[in-house]
C-alpha positions in Angstrom: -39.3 18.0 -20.9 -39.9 16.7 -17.1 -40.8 13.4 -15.8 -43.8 12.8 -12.7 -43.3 9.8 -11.2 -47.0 8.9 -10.3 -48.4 7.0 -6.9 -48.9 3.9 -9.0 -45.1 4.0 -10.1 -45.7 4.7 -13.6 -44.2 8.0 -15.1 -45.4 11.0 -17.5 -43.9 13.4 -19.2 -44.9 16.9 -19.5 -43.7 20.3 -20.9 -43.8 23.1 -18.9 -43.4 26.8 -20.5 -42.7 28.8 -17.6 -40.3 25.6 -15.7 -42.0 25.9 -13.0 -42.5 29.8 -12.5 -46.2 30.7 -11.5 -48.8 32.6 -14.2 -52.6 34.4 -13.2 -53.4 31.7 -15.7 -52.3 27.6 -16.5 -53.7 26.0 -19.3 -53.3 22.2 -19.7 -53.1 21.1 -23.5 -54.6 17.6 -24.6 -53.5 16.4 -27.5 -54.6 14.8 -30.4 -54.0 11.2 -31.4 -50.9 10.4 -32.3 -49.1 13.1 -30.8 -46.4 12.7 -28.0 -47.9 15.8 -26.1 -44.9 18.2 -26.7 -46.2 22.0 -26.8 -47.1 23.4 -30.2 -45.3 26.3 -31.3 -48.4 28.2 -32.3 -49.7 27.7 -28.7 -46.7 28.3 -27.0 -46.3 31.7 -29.2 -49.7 32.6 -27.8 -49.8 32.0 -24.5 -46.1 34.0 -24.5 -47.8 36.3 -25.2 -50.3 36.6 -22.9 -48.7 36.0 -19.8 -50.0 32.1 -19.5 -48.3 28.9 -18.2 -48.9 26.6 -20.9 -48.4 23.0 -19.9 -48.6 19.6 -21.7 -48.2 16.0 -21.4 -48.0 13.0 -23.1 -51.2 10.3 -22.7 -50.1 6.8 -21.4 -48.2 5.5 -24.0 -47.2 8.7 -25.4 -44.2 10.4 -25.2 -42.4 8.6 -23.2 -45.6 8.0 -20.9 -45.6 4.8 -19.2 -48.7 2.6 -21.0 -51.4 1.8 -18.9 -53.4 -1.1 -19.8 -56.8 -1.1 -20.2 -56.9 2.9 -19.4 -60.2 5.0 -20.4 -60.7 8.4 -20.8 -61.9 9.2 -17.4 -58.6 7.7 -16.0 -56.9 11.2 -17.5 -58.0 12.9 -14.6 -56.7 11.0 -11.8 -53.0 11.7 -14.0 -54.0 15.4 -14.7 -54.4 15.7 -10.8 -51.4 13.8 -9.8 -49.5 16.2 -13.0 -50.4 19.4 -11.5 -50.2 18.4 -8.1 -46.5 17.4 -8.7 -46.3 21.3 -10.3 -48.0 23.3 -8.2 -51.0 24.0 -9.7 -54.4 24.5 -8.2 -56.6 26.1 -10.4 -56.3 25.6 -14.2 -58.2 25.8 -17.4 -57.8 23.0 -20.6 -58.1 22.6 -24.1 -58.1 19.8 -25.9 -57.7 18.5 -30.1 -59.1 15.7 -31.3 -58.7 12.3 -29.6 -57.5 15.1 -27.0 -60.6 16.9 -26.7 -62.5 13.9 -24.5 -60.2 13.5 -21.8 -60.3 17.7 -21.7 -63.9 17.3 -20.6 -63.3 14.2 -18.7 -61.2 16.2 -16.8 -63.5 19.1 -15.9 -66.1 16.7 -15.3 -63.7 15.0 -12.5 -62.2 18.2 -11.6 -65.6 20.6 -11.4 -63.6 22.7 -8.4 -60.4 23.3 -10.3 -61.0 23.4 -13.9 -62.3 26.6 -14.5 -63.5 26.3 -18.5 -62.8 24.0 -21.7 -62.3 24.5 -24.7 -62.2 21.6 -27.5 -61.1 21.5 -31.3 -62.8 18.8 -33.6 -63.7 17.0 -30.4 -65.8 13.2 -30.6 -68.8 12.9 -28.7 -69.3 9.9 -26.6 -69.8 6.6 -29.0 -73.5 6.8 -28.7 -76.8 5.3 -31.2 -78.7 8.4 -30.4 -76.9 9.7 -33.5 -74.8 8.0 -36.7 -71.6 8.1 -35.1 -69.7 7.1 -37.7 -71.1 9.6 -40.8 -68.8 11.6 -42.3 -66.1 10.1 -41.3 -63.0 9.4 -44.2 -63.4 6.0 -45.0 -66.6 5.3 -42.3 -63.7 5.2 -39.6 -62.5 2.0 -39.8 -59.8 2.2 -37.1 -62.6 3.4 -34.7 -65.2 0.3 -36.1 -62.4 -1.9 -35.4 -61.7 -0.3 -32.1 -65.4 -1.4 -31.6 -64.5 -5.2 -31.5 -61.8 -4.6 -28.9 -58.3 -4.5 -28.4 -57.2 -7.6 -30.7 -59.3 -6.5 -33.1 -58.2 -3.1 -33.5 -54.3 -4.5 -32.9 -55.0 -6.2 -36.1 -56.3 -3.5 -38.3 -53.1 -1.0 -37.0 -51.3 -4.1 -38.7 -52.2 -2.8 -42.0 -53.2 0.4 -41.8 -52.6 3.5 -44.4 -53.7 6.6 -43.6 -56.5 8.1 -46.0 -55.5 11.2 -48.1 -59.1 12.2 -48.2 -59.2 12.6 -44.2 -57.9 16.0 -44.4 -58.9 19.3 -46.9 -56.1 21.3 -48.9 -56.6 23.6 -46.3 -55.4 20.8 -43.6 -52.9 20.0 -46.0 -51.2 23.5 -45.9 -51.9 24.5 -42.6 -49.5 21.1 -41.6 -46.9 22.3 -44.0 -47.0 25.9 -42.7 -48.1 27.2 -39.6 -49.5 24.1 -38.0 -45.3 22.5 -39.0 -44.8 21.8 -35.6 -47.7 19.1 -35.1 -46.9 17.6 -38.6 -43.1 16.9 -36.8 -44.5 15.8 -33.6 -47.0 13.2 -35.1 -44.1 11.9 -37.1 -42.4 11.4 -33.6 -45.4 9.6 -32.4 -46.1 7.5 -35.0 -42.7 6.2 -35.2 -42.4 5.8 -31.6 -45.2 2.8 -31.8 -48.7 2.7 -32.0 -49.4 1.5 -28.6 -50.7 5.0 -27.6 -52.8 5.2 -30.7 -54.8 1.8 -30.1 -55.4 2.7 -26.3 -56.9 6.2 -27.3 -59.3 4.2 -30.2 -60.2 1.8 -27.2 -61.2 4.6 -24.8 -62.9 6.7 -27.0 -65.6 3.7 -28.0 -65.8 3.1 -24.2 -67.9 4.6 -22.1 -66.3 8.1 -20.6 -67.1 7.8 -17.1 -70.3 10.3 -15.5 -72.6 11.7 -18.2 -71.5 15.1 -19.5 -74.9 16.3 -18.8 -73.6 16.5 -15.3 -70.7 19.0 -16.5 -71.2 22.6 -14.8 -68.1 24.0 -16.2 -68.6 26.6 -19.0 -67.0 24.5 -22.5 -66.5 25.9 -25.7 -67.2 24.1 -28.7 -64.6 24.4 -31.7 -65.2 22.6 -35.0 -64.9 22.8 -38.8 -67.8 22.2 -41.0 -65.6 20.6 -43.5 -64.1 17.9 -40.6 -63.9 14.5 -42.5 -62.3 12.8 -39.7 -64.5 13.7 -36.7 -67.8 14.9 -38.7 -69.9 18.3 -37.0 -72.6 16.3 -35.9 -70.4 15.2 -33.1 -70.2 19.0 -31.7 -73.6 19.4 -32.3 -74.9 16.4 -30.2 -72.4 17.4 -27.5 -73.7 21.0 -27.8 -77.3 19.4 -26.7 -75.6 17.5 -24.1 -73.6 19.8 -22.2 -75.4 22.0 -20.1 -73.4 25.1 -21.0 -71.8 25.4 -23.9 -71.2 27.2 -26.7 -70.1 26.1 -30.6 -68.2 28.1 -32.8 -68.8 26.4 -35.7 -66.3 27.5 -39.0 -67.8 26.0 -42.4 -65.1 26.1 -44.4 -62.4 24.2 -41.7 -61.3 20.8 -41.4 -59.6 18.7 -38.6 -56.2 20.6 -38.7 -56.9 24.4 -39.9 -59.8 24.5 -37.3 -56.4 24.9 -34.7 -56.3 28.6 -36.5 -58.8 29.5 -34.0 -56.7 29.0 -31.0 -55.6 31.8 -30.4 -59.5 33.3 -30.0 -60.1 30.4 -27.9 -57.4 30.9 -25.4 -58.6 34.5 -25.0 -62.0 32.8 -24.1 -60.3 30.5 -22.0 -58.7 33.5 -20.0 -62.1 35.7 -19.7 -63.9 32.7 -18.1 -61.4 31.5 -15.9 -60.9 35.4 -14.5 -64.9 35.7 -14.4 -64.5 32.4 -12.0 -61.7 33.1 -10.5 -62.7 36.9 -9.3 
């Protein structure tokens, strides 16, 4: 793990696969929410082999991340630039999970001249009424409704909050106790570290983004399971009509966890685009 002290004084930490050691591609991970942003082993297997730098870091108020207060998801690009200023990267491409996948396209969208593609897994879409946000979510997505009402509100509901059985398939269920191992451990971490990190995700992700995505050039790929109980299809398929160029890769049969199995494709796609833009 290292630490970047930022301009502001606060401090993130970040995992770096190659320490420092220069690849002909970087990918920044987002992760998911709660997470502490420590690099999976899956994706770290992968972009071994491949010849990537693979970096990560931990969200304010994750992983030893200094909070922010009041933070939104555009605000992950001003720490993404100060990150890979600090390590010496110029041009990069992202991926992003989850609670993750917004501040991936954030990014991009603040960064058009130095991200060079996105790709998301089980990504939300902006809170919007143009569609039923909330359907198909486990439970109707009460820690996001709650979220709604604002921060005491949603501080309130983590008071007594259980997490839902039915928010993940049997085939979430054993990729977590199998291949996907390492993200069961590290949510453990997070979750135990405090849920500060957690409520200031909720919060950001009901609040508006930042720019419309509409105004995104940068090519984004679209990765989501038709099975998702915990961020529903619907959500990629409004952001597929949003984004001006996109693509979805849409597996029935996956749900929030499993659809990580595609990873590794996505990586590959990651790595022909950014050459393609980089030639």
């Amino acid at each position: 793990m290292i630490h970047v002290t930022l301009r502001d004084g606060r401090r993130l930490s970040a995992h770096d696969s190659t320490n420092g050691d220069p690849r002909p591609l970087t990918i920044l991970w987002h992760h998911g929410s709660p997470q502490t942003g420590a690099a999976l082993e899956p994706h770290l297997r992968a972009a071994g082999e491949r010849h990537i730098r693979w970096i990560s870091y931990g969200r304010p108020g994750y992983g030893g991340s200094t909070v922010r207060s009041g933070r939104t998801v555009a605000d992950a690009a001003d720490d993404v630039r100060e990150l890979l200023d600090a390590l010496g990267v110029e041009r990069f491409a992202t991926m992003g999970a989850s609670g993750g996948g917004p501040h991936a396209l954030a990014g991009a969208l603040a960064m058009p001249d130095r991200v060079t593609a996105v790709a998301t897994f089980a990504t939300l879409a902006p809170h919007t009424t143009d569609i039923d946000w909330f359907a198909g979510m486990a439970g109707g997505g009460p820690a996001l409704r709650a979220a709604l009402l604002g921060e005491d509100a949603r501080t309130e509901f983590e008071r007594t909050a259980e997490f839902d059985a039915t928010s993940f398939t049997a085939g979430d269920y054993a990729a977590l106790e199998s291949r996907w191992h390492s993200l069961a451990a590290d949510v453990g971490v997070a979750a135990a570290a405090g849920p500060e990190g957690l409520i200031a995700d909720d919060l950001a992700l009901v609040a508006p983004w930042g720019a419309g995505l509409s105004a995104l050039q940068v090519p984004v790929l679209l990765v989501h399971g038709g099975a998702d109980r915990v961020v529903p299809a619907s959500h990629a398929d409004h952001l597929l009509g949003t984004l001006p160029d996109a693509e979805l890769w849409l597996r029935p049969r996956d749900g929030h966890i499993s659809i990580l199995d595609a990873s590794t494709l996505a990586i590959d796609w990651l790595r022909e685009r950014h050459l393609a833009r980089s030639s």
